[in-house]
C-alpha positions as CSV (number, residue, x, y, z in Angstrom):
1,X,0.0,0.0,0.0
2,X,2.9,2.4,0.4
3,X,3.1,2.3,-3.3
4,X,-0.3,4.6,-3.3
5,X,1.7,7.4,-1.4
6,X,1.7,9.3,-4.7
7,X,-2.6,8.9,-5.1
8,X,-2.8,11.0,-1.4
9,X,-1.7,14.6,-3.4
10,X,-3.0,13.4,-6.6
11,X,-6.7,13.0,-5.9
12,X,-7.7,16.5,-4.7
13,X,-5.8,17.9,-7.7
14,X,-7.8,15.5,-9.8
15,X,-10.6,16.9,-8.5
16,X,-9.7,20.2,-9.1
17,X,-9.0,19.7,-12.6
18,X,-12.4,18.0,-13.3
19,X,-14.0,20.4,-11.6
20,X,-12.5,23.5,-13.4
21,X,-12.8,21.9,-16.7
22,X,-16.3,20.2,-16.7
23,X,-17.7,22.1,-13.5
24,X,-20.6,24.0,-15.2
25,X,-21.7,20.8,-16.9
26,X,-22.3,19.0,-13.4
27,X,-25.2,19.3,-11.1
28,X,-24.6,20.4,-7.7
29,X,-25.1,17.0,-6.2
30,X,-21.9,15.7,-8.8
31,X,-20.0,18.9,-7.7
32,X,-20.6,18.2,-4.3
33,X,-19.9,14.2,-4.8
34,X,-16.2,15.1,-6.7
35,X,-15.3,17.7,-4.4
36,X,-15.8,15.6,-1.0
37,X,-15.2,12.7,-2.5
38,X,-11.6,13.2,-3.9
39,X,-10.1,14.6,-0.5
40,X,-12.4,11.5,1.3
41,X,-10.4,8.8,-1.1
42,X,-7.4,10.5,-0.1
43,X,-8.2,10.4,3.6
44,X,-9.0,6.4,3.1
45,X,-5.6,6.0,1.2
46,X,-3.3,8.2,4.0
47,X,-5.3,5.4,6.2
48,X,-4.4,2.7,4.3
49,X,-0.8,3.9,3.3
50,X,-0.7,4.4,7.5
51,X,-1.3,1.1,8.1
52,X,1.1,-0.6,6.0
53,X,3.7,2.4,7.6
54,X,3.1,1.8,10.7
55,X,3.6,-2.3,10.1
56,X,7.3,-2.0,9.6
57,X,7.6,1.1,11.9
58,X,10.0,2.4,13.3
59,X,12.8,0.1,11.5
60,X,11.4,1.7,8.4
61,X,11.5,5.5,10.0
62,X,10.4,6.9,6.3
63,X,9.9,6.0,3.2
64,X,10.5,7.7,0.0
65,X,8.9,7.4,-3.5
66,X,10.2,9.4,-6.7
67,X,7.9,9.8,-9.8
68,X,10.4,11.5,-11.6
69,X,13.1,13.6,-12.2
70,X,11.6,17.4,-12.3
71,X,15.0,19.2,-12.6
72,X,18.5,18.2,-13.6
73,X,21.0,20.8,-14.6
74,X,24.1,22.4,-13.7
75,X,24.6,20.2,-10.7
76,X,21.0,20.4,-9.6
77,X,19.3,17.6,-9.6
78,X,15.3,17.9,-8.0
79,X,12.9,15.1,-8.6
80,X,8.8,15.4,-7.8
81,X,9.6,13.1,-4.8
82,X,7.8,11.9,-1.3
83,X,8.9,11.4,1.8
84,X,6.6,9.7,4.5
85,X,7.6,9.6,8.1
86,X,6.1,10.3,11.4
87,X,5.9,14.3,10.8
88,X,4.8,13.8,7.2
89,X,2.5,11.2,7.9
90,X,0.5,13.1,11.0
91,X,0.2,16.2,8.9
92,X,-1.4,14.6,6.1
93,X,-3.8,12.4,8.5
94,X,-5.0,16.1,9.8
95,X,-5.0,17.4,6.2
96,X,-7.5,15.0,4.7
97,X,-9.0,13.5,8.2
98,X,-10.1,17.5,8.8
99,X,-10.3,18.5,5.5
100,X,-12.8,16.0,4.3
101,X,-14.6,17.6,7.3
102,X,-14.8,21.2,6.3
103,X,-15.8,19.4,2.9
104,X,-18.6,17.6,3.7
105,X,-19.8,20.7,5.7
106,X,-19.3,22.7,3.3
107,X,-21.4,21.1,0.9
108,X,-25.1,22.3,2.9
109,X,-23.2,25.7,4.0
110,X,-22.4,26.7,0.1
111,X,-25.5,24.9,-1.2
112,X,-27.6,28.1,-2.8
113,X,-23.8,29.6,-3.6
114,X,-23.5,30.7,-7.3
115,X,-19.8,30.0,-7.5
116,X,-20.4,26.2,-5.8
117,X,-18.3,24.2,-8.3
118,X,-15.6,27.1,-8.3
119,X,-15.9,27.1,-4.4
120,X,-14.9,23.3,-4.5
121,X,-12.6,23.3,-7.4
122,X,-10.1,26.0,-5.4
123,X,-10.6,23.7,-2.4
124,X,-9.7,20.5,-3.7
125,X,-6.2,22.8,-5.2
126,X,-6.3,24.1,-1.5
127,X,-5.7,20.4,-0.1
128,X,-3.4,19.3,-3.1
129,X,-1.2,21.9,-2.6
130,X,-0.6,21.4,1.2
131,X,-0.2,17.9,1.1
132,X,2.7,18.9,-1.7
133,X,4.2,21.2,1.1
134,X,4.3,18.8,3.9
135,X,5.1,15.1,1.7
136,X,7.9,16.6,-0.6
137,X,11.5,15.6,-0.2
138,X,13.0,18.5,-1.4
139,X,12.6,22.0,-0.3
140,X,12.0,22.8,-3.9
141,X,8.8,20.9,-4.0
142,X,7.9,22.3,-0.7
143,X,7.7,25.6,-1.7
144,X,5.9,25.1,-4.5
145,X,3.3,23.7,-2.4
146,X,4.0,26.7,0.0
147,X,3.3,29.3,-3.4
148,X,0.3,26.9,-4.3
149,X,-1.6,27.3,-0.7
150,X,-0.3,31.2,-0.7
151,X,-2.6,31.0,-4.2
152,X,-5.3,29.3,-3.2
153,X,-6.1,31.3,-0.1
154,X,-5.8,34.4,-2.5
155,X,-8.3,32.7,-4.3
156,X,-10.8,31.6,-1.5
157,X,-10.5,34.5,0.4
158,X,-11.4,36.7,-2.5
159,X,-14.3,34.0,-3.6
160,X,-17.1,36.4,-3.6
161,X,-14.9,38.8,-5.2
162,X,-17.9,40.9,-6.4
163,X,-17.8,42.9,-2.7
164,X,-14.8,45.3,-3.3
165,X,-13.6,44.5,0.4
166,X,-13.1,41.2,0.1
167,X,-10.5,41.2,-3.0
168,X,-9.2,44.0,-0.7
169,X,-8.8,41.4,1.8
170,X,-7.5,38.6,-0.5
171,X,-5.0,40.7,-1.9
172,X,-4.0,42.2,1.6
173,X,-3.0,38.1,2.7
174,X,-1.2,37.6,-0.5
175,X,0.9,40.9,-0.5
176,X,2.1,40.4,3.4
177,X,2.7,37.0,3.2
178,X,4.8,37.1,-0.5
179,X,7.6,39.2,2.1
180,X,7.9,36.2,3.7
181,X,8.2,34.1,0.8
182,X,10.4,36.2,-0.5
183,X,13.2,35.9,2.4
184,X,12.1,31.7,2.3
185,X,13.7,31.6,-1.3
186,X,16.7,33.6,-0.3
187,X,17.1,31.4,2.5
188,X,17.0,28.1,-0.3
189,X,19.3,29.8,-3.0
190,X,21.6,30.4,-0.3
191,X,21.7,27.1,1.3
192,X,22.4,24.9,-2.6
193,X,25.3,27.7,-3.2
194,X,26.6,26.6,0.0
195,X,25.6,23.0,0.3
196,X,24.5,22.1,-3.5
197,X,21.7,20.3,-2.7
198,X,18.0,20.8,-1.2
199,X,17.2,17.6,-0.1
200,X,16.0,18.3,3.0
201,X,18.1,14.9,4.4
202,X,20.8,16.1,3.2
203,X,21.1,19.3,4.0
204,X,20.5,19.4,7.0
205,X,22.6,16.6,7.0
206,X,25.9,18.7,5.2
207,X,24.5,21.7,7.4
208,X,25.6,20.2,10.6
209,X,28.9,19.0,9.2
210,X,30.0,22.0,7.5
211,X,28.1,24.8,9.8
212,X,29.0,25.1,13.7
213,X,26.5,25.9,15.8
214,X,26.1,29.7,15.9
215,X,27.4,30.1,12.7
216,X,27.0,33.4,10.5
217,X,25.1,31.4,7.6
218,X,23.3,28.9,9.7
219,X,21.9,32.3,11.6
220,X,21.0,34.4,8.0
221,X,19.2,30.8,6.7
222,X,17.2,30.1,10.3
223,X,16.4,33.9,9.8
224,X,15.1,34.3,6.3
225,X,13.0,30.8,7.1
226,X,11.7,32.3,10.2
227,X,10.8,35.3,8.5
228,X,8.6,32.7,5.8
229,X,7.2,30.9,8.4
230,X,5.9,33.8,10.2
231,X,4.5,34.9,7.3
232,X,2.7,32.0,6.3
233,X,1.6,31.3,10.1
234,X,0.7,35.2,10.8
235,X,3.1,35.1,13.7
236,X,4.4,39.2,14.2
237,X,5.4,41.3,12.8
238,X,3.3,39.8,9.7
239,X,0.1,38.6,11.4
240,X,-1.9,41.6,10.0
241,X,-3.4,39.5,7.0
242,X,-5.2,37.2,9.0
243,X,-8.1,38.9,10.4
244,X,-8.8,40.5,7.1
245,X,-9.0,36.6,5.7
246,X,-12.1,36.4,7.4
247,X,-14.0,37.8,4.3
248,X,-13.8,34.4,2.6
249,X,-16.6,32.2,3.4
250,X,-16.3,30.5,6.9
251,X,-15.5,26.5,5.7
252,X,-12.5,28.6,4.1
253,X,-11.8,30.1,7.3
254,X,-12.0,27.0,9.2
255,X,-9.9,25.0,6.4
256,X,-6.7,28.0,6.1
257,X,-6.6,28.2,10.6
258,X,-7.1,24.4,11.3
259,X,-6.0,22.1,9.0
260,X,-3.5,23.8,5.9
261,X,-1.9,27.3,5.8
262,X,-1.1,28.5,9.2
263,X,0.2,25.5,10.3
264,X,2.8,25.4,7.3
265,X,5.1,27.8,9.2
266,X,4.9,25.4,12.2
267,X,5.6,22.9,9.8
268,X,8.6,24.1,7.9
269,X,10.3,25.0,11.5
270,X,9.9,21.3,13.1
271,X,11.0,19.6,9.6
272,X,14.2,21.9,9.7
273,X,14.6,21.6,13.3
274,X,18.8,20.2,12.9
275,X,19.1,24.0,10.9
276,X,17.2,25.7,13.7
277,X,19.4,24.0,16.5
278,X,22.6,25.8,14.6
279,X,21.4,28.6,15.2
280,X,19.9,29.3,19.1
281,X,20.1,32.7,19.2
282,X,17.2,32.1,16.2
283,X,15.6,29.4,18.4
284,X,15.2,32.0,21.0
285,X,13.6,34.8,18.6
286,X,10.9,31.9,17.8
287,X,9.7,32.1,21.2
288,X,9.8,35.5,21.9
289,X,7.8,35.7,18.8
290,X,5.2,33.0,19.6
291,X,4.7,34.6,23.6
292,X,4.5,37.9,22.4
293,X,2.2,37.3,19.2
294,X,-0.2,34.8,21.6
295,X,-0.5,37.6,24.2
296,X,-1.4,40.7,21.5
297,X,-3.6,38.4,19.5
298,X,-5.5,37.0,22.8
299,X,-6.0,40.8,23.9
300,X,-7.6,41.6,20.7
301,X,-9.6,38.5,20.4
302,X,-11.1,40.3,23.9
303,X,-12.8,43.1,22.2
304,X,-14.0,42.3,18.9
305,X,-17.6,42.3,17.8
306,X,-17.2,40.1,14.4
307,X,-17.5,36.1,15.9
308,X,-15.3,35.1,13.1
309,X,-12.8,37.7,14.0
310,X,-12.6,36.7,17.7
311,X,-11.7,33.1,16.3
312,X,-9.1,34.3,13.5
313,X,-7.6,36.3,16.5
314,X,-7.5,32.8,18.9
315,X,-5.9,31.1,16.0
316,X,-2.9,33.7,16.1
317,X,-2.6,33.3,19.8
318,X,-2.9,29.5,19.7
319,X,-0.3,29.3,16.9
320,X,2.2,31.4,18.6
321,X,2.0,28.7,21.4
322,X,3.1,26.3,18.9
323,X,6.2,28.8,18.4
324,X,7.0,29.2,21.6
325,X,7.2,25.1,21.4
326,X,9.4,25.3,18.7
327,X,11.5,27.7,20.3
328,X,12.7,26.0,23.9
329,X,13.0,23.0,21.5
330,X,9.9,21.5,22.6
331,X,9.4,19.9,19.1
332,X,6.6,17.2,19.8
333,X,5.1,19.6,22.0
334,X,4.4,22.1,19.3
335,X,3.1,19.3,17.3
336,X,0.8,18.1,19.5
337,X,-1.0,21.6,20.3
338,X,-1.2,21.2,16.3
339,X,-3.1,18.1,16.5
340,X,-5.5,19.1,18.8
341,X,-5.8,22.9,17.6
342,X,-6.7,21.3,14.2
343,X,-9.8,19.5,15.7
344,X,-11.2,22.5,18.2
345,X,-10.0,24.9,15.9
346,X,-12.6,23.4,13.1
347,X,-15.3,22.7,15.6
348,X,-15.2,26.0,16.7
349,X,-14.8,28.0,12.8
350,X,-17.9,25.6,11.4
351,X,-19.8,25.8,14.5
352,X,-19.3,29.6,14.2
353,X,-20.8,29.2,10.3
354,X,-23.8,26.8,11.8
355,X,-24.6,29.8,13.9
356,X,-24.3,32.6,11.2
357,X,-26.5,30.4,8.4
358,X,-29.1,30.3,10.8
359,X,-28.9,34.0,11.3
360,X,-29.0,35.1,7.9
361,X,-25.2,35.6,7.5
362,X,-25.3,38.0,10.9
363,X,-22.0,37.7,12.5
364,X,-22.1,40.4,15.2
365,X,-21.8,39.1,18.1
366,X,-23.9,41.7,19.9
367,X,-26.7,41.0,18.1
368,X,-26.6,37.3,19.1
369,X,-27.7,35.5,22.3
370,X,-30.1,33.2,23.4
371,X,-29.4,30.5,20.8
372,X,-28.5,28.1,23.6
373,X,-32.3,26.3,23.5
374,X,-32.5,27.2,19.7
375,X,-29.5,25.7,18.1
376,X,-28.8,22.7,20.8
377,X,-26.4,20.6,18.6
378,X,-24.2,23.9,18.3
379,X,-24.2,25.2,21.0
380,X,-22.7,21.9,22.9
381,X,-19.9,21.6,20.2
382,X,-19.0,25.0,20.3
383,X,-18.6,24.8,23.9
384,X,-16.9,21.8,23.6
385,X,-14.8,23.3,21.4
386,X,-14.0,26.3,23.9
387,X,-13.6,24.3,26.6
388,X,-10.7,22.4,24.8
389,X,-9.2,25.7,23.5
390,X,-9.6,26.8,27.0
391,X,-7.5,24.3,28.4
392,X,-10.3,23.2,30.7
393,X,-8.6,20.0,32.8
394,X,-8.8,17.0,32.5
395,X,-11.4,16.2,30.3
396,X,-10.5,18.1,27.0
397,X,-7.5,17.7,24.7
398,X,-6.6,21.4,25.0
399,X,-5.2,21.2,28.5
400,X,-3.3,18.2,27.4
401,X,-1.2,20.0,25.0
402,X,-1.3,23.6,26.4
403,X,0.3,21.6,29.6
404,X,3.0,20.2,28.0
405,X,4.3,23.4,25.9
406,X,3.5,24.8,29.6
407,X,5.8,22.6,31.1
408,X,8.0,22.7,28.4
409,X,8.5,25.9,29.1
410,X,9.2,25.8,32.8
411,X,11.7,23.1,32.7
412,X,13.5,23.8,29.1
413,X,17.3,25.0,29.9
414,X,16.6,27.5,26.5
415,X,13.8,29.2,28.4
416,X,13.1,31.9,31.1
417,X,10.6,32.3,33.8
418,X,9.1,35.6,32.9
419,X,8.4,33.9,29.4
420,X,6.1,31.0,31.2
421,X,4.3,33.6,33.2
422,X,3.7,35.5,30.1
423,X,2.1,32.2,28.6
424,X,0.2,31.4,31.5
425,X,-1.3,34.4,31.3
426,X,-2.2,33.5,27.9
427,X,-3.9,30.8,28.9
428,X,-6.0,32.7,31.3
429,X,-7.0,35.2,28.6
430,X,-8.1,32.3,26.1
431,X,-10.5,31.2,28.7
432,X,-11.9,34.8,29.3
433,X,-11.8,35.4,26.0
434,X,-13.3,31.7,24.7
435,X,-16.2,32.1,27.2
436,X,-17.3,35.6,26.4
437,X,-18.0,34.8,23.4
438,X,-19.9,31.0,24.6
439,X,-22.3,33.8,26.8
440,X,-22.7,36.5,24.1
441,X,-23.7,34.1,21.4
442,X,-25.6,31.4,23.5
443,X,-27.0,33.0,26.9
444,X,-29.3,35.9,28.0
445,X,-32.1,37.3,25.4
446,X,-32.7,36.5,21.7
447,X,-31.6,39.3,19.5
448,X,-32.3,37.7,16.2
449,X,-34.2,35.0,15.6
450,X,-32.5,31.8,14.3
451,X,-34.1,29.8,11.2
452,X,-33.5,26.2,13.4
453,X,-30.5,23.9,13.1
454,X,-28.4,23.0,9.8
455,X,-28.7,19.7,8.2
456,X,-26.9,16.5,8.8
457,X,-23.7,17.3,6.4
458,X,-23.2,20.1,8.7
459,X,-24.4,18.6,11.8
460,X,-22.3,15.0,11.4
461,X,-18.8,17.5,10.7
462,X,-19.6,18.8,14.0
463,X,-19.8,15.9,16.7
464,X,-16.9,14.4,15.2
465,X,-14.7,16.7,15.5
466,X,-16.2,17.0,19.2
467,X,-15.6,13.8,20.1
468,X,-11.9,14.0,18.7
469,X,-11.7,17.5,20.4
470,X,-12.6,15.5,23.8
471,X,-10.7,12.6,23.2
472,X,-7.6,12.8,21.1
473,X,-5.7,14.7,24.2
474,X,-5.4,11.1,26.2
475,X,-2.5,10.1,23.4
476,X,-0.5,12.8,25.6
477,X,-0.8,12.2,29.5
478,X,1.7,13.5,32.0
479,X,3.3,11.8,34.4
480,X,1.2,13.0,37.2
481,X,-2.3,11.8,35.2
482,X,-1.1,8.0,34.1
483,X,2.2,9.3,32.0
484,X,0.5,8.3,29.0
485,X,3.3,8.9,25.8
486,X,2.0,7.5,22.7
487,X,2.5,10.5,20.8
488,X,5.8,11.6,21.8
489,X,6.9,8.0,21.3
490,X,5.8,7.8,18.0
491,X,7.0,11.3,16.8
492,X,10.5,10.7,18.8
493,X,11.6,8.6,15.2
494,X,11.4,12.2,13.3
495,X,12.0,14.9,15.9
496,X,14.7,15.0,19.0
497,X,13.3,14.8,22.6
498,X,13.4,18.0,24.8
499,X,15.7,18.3,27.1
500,X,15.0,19.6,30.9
501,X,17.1,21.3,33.2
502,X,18.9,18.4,35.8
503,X,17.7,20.0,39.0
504,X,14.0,19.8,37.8
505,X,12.2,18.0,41.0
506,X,9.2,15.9,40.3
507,X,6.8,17.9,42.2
508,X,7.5,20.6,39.9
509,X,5.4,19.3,37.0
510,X,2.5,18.9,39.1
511,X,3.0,22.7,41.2
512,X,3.2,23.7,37.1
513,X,-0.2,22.1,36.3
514,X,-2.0,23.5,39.0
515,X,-0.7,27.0,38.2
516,X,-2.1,26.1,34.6
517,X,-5.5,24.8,35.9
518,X,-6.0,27.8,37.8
519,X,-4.8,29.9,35.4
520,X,-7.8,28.4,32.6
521,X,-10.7,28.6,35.3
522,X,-9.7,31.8,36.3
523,X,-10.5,33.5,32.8
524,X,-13.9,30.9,32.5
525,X,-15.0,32.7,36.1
526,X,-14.2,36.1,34.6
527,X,-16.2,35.8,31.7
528,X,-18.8,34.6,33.5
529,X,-19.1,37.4,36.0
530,X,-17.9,40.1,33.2
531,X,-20.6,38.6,30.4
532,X,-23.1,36.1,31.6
533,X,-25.9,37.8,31.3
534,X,-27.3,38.0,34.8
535,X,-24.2,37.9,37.0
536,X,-22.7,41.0,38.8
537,X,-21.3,43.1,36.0
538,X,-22.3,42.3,33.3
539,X,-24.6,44.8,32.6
540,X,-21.7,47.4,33.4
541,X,-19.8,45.2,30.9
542,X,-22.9,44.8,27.8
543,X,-21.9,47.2,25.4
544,X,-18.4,47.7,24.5
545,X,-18.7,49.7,21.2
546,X,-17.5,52.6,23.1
547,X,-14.7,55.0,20.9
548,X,-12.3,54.5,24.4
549,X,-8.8,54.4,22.7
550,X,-7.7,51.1,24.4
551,X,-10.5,50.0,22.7
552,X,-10.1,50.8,19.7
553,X,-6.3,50.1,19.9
554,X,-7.0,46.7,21.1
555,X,-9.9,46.2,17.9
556,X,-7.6,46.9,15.5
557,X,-5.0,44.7,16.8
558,X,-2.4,46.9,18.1
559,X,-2.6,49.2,15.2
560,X,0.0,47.7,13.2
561,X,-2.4,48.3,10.5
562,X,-2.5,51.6,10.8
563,X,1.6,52.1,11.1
564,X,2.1,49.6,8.1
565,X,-0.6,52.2,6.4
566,X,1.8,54.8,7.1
567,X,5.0,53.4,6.9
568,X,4.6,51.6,3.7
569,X,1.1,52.1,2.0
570,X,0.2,55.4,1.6
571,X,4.1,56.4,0.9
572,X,3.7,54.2,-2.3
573,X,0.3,55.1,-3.2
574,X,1.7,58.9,-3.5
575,X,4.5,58.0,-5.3
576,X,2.7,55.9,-7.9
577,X,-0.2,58.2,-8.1
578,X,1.6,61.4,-9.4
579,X,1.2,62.3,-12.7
580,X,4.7,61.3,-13.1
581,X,6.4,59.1,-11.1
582,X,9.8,58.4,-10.5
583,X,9.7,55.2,-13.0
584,X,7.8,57.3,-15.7
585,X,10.1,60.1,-15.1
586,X,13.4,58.0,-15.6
587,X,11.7,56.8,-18.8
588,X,11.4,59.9,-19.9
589,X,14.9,61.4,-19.4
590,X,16.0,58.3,-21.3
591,X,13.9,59.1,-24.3
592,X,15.4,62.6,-23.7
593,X,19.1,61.6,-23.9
594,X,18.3,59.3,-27.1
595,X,16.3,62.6,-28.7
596,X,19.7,65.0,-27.9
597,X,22.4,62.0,-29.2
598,X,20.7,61.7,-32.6
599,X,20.7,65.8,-32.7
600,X,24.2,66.0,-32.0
601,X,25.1,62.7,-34.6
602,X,23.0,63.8,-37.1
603,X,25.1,67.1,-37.6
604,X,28.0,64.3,-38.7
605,X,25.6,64.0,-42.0
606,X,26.9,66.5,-44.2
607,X,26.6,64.9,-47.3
608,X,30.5,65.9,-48.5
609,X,33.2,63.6,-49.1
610,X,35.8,65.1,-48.1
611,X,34.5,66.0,-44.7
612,X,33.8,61.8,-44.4
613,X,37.5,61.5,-45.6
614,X,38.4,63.7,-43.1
615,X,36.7,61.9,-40.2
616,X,37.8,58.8,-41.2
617,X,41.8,60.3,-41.1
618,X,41.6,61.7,-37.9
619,X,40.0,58.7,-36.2
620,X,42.6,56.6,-37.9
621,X,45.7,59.0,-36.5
622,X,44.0,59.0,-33.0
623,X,43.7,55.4,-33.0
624,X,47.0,54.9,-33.9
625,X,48.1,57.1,-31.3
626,X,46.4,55.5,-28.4
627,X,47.7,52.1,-29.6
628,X,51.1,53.7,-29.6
629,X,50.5,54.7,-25.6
């Protein structure tokens, strides 16, 4: 079955390619049928491919498969090739297990949609292309697949691109995220001039031999990828597209947060984790990043209005705790908040989209509430799903993972204190924040009257992902709850343990915990006396579309919109909106210069003999004299 590896990319792209060519031929029920159907018969063959991995695992740690050779020239050979090992393997189980998902679901939500085989067509190119990024064996392939899911959320994002601010949006996410593209394939060019090859194996391989650790080049290449995985994971200083993305339709939105784009940045860091360990002082960036980016983004996600906005600002926070992973070396940490972000990250997004199609596509959150007794199957998975983002203990995967990166954290020798109180804190402002919006959307009055629950492909998308949201965690146990490791066993064969300081004592984890437990049901407590409609003050607290400053600092995230406005935007837009600009202007003086040379050489055209004669001698004589020099 490994020999079907190949099939797992190739299926959504097949259905992409049907579905662009023949689309407006097929009924909606065959559009709906290729479009789920091609990522669900690539979510049975990554199960079957699994099983026949996982048979010889880990004596067989990976397990490569070349179609052919894509390049071979001037000492660069690159071949469309696949590599399948425990990292590869566990992103394309979330890719189609989740994907499928979102498709399914998607096929009720965009049911009356005009554009429904174009909505599925770039959907089915959205899965193909992330699948490319995280199976390919050369860093070549993997940034094609990096460009192709750059395009594709251009594409989605912008899908109703009849509403100007929408292709405002798309093109906002595909302009910030090209600068970090940009330093990603400075960061490849320089690594084959110094390495001459970009096989990921091998150099990273050739990079340890030839690189020491700190080493000028190992620090620029760690850099410039840093500076494309931010970009692609909307970690600072680039995060601004994200919000903005939420103009796309919301199975889009769940698809890009849990399962495909803004993991890729997470991705490219653990899969080049022997580059990142050259360079620490890198490493250390990364979690600076992650805490500071989780911390601005969960203060935001405080104070907005839009429900989809509140989420895309969770989904920063939540991925800059898989940075902060990354960056004390907590590898299979990282990964696991991955895992379980991908299943509560979904739930939350499509139960989000249940809620706004049975308001009539309202998604302000002040005029919600009440929907608790009216929309029953989605109201207990989205709080399922906040109670897992929350970290609520013991009984969701959230705390599972959010523990470990916690504790990873505490006990990591590349880490400081100040930066796990900073995270903790985090994770008391993702339960304030998570809950708010549970008792805005579900509790007190009805503000708008819901048209009933969704269907059963919306409905079934829902309490599976619940149910995985509740139970997937347990692969992860502490020591102090049964020491459960099945995942970190299994992902050991592709990434390196974590290392802890030596004088770590083992009531130290479970002192760690409590602080974390505390921490989570502190922020539920203040939501609920701060917004449960009812309580102490929350009618002090029930309208906060006040023009306060803080508040509107904090709704537009920080303002970093408003300096990149002024920093970058509006400095263009004057220079390219002059009648002339600088570019025109430079064309123009050439055209100029070319006008004044063929003056001054057309008075050469006498039309005598003897002046030609004449030219020609005293050319000759000063030829002859320079030669003589």
């Amino acid at each position: 079955m490994l020999s079907l590896l190949w099939l797992i990319p190739v299926l959504p792209l097949a259905g992409f390619l049907l579905l662009a060519l023949c689309g407006g031929r097929l009924s909606r029920h065959q559009i709906a049928w290729v479009g789920c159907g091609s990522v669900g018969t690539a979510a049975v063959t990554t199960g079957l491919v699994a099983a026949d991995f996982l048979r010889t695992f880990p004596d067989q740690e990976a397990y490569r498969q070349t179609l052919w050779n894509w390049i071979d020239t001037s000492g660069m050979t690159v071949g469309i090739s696949w590599c399948l090992d425990a990292l590869s393997l566990l992103m394309v189980a979330v890719i189609t297990g989740v994907g499928f998902l979102i498709h399914l679901y998607s096929s009720e939500y965009m049911a009356h949609d005009d554009g429904y085989a174009r909505f599925f067509a770039y959907m089915n190119l959205f899965v193909s292309a992330m699948l490319t990024l995280v199976l390919a064996d050369n860093l070549l392939l993997l940034y094609l697949g990096w460009e192709g899911v750059g395009l594709c959320s251009y594409l989605l994002i912008g899908f109703w691109y009849r509403e100007p601010e929408y292709g405002t949006a798309a093109q906002k996410a595909f302009i910030v995220t090209r600068i970090g593209d940009t330093a990603f394939a400075i960061g490849l060019f320089i690594l084959f001039t110094q390495l001459t090859s970009l096989s990921i194996q091998e150099v990273q391989s050739r990079a340890v031999e030839a690189w020491p650790v700190g080493s000028n080049l190992a620090m620029i290449v760690a850099a410039l990828f840093l500076i494309g995985s931010v970009g692609k994971s909307a970690q600072l200083p680039l995060q601004v597209w994200l919000p903005d993305a939420m103009a796309g339709p919301t199975p889009v939105s769940a698809l890009i947060h849990a399962a495909t784009m803004v993991t890729a940045g997470v991705y490219l860091i653990a899969r080049m984790h022997h580059l990142f360990a050259l360079a620490p002082m890198v490493q250390e960036v990364i979690a600076v990043l992650g805490l500071v980016t989780l911390l601005l983004a969960a203060s935001s996600a405080l104070v907005q209005r839009d429900i989809k906005r509140v989420l895309a600002y969770s989904t920063m926070s939540q991925i800059g705790y898989m940075f902060l992973a990354l960056g004390v070396g907590a590898w299979s940490a990282a990964l696991f908040h991955f895992l379980t972000h991908s299943c509560f990250k979904a739930l939350l997004f499509l139960a989000a989209g249940s809620v706004i199609h049975s308001l009539h596509h309202e998604q302000d959150i002040f005029k919600m509430g009440g929907l608790r007794k009216q929309l029953p199957w989605t109201f207990w998975t989205f709080l399922i799903g906040a109670a897992a983002m929350s970290g609520v203990p013991l009984i969701t995967s959230g705390f599972y993972s959010k523990d470990w990166i916690l504790w990873s954290v505490w006990a990591s020798p590349l880490s400081h204190q100040w930066i796990w109180f900073g995270a903790v804190f985090g994770a008391m402002l993702t339960g304030l924040y998570s809950f708010r919006l549970i008792f805005r959307v579900f509790f007190g009055e009805v503000r708008t009257t819901p048209t009933g629950e969704s269907g059963w492909a919306m409905r079934g998308p829902l309490v599976v992902l619940a149910f995985l949201a509740i139970t997937i965690g347990f692969l992860e146990m502490p020591h102090t709850l049964g020491h459960v490791t099945l995942f970190s066993d299994y992902l050991s064969h592709a990434l390196p343990t974590t290392d802890l300081l030596p004088d770590i004592d083992e009531g130290s984890e479970g002192r760690e915990q409590l602080a974390v437990t505390v921490a989570a049901l502190l922020g539920i407590g203040l939501a609920a006396l701060l917004f449960l409609p009812g309580s102490l003050l929350a009618t002090r607290w029930a309208d906060q579309s006040t023009e306060h400053p803080s508040m509107t600092l904090l709704q537009g995230g920080w303002g970093f919109d408003r300096l990149y406005d002024r920093l970058f935007v509006r400095p263009w837009f004057t220079l390219t909106r002059r009648p002339h600009d600088m570019l025109d202007r430079g064309y123009e003086w050439l055209a100029v210069c070319a006008e004044s040379c063929h003056g001054w050489m057309s008075l050469t055209q006498t039309g005598h003999v003897r002046w030609y004669a004449a030219s020609i001698a005293v050319g000759t004589l000063m030829l002859l004299g320079l030669f003589a020099l």
